[in-house]
C-alpha positions in Angstrom: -76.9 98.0 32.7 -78.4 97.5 36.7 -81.2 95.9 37.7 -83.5 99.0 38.3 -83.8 98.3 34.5 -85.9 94.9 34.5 -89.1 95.7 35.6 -89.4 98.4 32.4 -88.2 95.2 31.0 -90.9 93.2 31.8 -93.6 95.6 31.6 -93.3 97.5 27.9 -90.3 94.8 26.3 -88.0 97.7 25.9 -85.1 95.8 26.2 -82.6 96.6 29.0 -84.1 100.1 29.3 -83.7 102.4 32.1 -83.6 105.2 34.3 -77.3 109.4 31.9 -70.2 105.0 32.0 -64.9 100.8 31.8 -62.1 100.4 28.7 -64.5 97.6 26.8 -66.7 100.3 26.4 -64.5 103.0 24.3 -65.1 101.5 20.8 -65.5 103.2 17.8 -68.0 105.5 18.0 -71.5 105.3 15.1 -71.3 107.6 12.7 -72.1 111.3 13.4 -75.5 112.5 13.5 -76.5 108.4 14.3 -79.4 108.4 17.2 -77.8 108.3 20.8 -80.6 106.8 22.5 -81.1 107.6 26.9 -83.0 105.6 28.9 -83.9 106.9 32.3 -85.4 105.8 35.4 -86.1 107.8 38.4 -86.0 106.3 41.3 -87.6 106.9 44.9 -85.9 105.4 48.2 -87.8 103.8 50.9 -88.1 105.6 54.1 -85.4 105.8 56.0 -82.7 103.5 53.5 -81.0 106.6 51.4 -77.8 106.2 53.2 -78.1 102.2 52.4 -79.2 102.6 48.9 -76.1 104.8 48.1 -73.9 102.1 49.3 -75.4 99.6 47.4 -75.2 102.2 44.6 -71.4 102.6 45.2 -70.6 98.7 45.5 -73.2 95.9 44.3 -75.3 98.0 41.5 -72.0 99.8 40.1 -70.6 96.0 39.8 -73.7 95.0 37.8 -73.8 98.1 35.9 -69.9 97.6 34.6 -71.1 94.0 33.7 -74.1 95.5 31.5 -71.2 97.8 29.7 -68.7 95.1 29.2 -71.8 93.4 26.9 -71.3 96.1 24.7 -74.4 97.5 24.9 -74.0 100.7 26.6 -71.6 103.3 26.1 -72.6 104.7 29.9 -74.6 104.0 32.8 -74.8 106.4 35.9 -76.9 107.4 38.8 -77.9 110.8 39.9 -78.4 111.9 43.3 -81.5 115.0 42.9 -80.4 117.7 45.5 -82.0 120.9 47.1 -84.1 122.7 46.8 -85.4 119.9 44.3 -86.3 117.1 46.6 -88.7 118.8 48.6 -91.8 117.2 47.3 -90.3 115.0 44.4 -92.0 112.0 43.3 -88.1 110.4 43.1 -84.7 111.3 44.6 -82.6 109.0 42.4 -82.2 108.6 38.7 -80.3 105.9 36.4 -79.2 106.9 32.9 -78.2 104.5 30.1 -76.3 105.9 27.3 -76.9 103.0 24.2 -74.6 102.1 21.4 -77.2 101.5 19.4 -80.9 101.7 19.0 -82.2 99.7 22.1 -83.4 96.3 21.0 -87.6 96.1 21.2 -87.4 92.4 22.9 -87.3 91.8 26.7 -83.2 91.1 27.8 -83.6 87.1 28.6 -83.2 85.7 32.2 -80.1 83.7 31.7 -78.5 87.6 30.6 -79.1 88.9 33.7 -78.0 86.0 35.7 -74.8 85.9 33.8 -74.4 89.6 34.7 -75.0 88.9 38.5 -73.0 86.3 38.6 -69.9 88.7 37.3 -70.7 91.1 39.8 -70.4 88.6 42.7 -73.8 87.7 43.4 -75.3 84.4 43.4 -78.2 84.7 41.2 -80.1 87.7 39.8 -83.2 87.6 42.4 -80.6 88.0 45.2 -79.3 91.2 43.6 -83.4 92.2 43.0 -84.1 91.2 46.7 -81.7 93.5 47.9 -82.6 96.2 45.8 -86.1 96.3 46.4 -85.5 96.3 50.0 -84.5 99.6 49.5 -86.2 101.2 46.6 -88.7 101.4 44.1 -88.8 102.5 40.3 -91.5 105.4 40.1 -91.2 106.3 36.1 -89.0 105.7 33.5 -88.1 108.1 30.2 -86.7 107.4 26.9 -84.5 110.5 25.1 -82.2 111.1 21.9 -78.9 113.5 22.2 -78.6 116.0 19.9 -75.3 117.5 20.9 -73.1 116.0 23.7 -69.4 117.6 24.5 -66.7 117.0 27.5 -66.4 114.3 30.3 -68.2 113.3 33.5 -67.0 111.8 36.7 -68.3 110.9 39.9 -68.9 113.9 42.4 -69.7 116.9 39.4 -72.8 118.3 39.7 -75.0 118.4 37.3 -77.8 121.2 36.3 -80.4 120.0 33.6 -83.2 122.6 32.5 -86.2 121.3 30.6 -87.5 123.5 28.5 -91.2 123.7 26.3 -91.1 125.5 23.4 -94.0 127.1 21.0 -94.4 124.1 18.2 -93.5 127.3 15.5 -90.4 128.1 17.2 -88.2 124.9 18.0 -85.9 124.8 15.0 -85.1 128.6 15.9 -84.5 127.6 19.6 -82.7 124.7 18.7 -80.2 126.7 16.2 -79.9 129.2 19.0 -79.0 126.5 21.8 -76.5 124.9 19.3 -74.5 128.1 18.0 -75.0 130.3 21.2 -75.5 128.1 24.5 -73.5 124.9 23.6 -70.5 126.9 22.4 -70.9 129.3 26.0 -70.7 125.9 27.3 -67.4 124.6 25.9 -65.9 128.4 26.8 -66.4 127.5 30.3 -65.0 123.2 29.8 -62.0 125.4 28.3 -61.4 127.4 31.5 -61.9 124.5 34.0 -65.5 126.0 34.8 -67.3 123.3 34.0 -67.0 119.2 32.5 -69.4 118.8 30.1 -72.3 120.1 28.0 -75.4 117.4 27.0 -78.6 118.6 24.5 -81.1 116.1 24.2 -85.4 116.1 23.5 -88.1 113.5 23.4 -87.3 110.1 22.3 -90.1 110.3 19.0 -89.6 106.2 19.1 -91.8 106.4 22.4 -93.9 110.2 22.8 -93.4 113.3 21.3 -92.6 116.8 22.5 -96.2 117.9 23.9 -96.8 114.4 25.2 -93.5 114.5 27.3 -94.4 118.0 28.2 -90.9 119.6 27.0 -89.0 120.1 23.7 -85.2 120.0 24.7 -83.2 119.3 28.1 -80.3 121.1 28.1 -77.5 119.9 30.7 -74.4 120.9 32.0 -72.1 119.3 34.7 -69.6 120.8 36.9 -66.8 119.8 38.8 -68.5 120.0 42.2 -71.2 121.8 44.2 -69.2 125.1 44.5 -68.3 125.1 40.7 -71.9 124.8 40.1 -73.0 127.6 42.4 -70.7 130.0 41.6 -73.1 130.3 38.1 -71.9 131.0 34.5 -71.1 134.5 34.7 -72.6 137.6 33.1 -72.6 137.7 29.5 -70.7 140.9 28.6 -70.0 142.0 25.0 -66.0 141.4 25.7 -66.3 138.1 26.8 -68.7 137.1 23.9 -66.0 138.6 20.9 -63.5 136.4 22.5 -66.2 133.0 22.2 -67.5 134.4 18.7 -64.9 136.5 17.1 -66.0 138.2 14.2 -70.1 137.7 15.6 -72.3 140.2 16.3 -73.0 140.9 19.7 -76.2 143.0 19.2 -77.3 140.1 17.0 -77.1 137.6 19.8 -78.9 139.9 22.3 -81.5 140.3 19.8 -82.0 136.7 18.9 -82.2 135.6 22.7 -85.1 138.5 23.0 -87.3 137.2 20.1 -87.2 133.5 21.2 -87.3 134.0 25.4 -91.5 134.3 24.5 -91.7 131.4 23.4 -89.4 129.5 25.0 -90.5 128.6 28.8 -88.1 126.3 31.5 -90.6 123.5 32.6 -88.1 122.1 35.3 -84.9 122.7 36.5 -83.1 120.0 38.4 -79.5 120.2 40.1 -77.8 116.4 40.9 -74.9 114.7 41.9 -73.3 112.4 40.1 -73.0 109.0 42.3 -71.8 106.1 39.9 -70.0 106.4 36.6 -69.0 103.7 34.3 -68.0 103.5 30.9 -67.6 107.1 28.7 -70.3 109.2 27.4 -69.6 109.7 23.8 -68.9 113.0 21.4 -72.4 113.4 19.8 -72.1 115.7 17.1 -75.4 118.1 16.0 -76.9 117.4 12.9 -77.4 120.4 10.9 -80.7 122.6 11.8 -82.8 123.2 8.5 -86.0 125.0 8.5 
C-alpha cells in the first residue's frame, strides 16, 4: 500500500489503512459473500504542486504501492483524480483506495515493513519517500467501506462516477434488492456493449461507523472507459431495451418499484474521477442474498 497510508497508521492503529490494483496479487479469491474491506483516503494537494504530485503518483508512490500488493495484503490500490464541476470547493482533490484480502489487521504496520517496502521501490529509506510526499500533499480524512457487489475491470485513464446515496432506515433492504436486481444488472448490459468497465456497490464499514454516522447508506460506482464514455450517459430506459436485460420481467413492475423507493431514497454526493494509478486487480465480489 503507499505511504499516504501511515499517518491513519499512526493515529487510530488501523493497520496499513488508507484512502479503490501486479500478477502476485491474482490469488485465489475468499469465499463468496466474505467482507471486502476499502480503505480510503482523500487527499488535498498543496498550492500550486498538482502537476508534481501526479508525477510522483505516476512513478515513486505507484512503486511503493506495487510493493504493498506484492505483501499480499491487498488485492488493489489506486488513486483518483476528483474532476469538475466537483473540485470547486472540495476539502480534497485526490483519493487512495485499498482493496484488502482480508479483514485489515487492528495493529499499527511496523517500521522496518515500510522501510522494506521503500527500499523495493528504489528509495533509500521510508522518511525519504514521506519527505517527498509531504512536500506536496496532505491527508485531509480517511474512510473505511465493505463491497457488496463488485463486477468488471478497471484501468488507468476510465472515469469513474460514484453516487452516495442516504436512505430512510425502513427502506434499505428494499433499495438494496432494487440496486442489486435492477441497477447492477443495467450496469453489466452496458460492460457487455463496451459502454462501460465496471460496476462497484459498497456501504459503511459497520467495523468503524454506521450508516447515519457516515451520513449515507450505499455508494454505488461505475467506471467508464474515458471522459467521453462517461459523458455520453447511460441511455434512456425504454421498455425494449429492458425485455432484452430482463427477459421474461415485468417492465411496469420495474417502473413501479423505482417510484415507491425514489422517496426515500436521496443522492447525498455525486463525484466524477479519473483513474490515475492502478495496481493489482479488483476482485469479483458476489452479493449475498437480501432477506427482509
Amino acid at each position: 500500500m503507499t505511504a499516504s497510508i501511515e499517518p491513519k497508521l499512526r493515529h487510530v492503529a488501523l493497520g496499513g489503512i488508507i484512502a479503490i490494483l501486479a500478477a502476485s496479487a491474482i490469488v485465489a479469491q475468499p469465499p463468496a459473500n466474505t467482507p471486502h474491506y476499502i480503505g480510503l483516503t482523500y487527499i488535498q494537494t498543496l498550492p500550486g504542486k498538482a502537476a508534481d504530485y501526479r508525477k510522483f503518483l505516476e512513478t515513486d508512490a505507484v512503486k511503493l504501492a506495487q510493493a504493498g500488493v506484492d505483501d499480499g495484503g491487498a488485492d488493489a490500490v489506486y488513486m483518483l483524480r476528483l474532476t469538475a464541476p466537483y473540485t470547486t470547493g472540495s476539502d480534497y482533490d485526490y483519493a487512495q483506495v485499498v482493496w484488502y484480502k482480508d479483514k485489515p489487521p487492528l495493529a499499527t504496520t511496523p517500521r522496518s515493513v515500510w522501510e522494506a517496502r521503500a527500499k523495493k521501490a528504489g528509495f533509500a529509506n521510508y522518511q525519504e519517500f514521506l519527505d517527498k510526499r509531504n512536500a506536496l500533499s496532505k491527508a485531509v480524512r480517511s474512510a473505511w467501506r465493505t463491497s457488496i457487489a463488485h463486477v468488471g475491470d478497471l484501468h488507468v485513464g476510465n472515469y469513474t462516477r460514484a453516487v452516495s446515496v442516504k436512505v430512510d432506515p425502513e427502506y434499505r433492504t428494499d433499495v438494496l434488492r432494487f440496486i442489486e436486481t435492477y441497477t447492477m444488472s443495467i450496469a453489466q448490459s452496458r460492460m457487455s456493449a463496451g459502454q462501460s468497465a465496471n460496476f462497484g456497490l459498497s456501504r459503511p464499514a459497520a467495523l468503524t461507523t454506521s450508516d447515519d454516522e457516515a451520513g449515507y447508506s450505499f455508494s454505488v460506482a461505475e467506471s467508464f472507459k474515458d471522459s467521453d464514455a462517461l459523458l455520453s450517459g447511460p441511455g434512456a430506459m425504454t421498455p425494449e431495451r429492458f425485455s432484452k436485460i430482463f427477459p421474461g420481467k415485468n417492465y411496469a413492475t420495474y417502473i413501479n418499484e423505482q417510484a415507491r423507493l425514489a422517496p426515500h431514497r436521496h443522492n447525498v454526493t455525486t463525484r466524477i474521477s479519473e483513474v490515475v494509478t492502478l495496481v493489482g486487480k479488483l476482485p469479483v465480489v458476489t452479493p449475498a442474498p437480501v432477506t427482509p
